[in-house]
C-alpha positions, 0 to 999 in steps of 0.5 A: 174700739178698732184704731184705723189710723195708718201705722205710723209708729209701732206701739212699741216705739210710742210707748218708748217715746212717753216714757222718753218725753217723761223721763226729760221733765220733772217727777211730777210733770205730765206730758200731752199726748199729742207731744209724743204723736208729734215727736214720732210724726215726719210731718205736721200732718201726719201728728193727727193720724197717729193720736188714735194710735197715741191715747190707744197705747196709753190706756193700755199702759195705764191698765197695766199700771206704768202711766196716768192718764188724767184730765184735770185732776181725775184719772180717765181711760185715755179713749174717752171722750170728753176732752183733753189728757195728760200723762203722767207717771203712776203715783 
């Protein structure tokens, strides 16, 4: 799967932010990845372009063990369609 959304953040500082955004809830919270898009956005649009980029580093991170995605309570791979994710941290 190409991602051909502008680089608007580096895969370093998305996942850099995930883990920020779970590390300010509760052990058992999840986050939505549009959260982290729009906490690394500089503007209300620009939050768009960067979810390909977002659900792209997560499954990533979620291959190598260090997050959850989710949608209700099964875990998926984060491109997938079928509507929407949440990010948690692995059991």
């Amino acid at each position: 799967m190409t991602d051909d959304a502008p680089k608007l953040a580096s895969d370093e500082q998305i996942a850099q932010t995930v883990f920020a955004l779970l590390a300010q809830r509760d052990a058992a919270a999840s986050i939505c990845p549009s959260e982290v898009a729009r906490t690394l956005a500089s503007s209300d649009l620009d939050w768009r372009a960067l979810m390909p980029a977002v659900r792209r580093v997560a499954a990533t991170l979620a291959t190598k063990g260090s997050l959850r995605v989710t949608r209700g309570a099964d875990e998926v791979d984060a491109r997938s369609p079928g509507g929407p994710v949440r990010l948690r941290r692995p059991k």
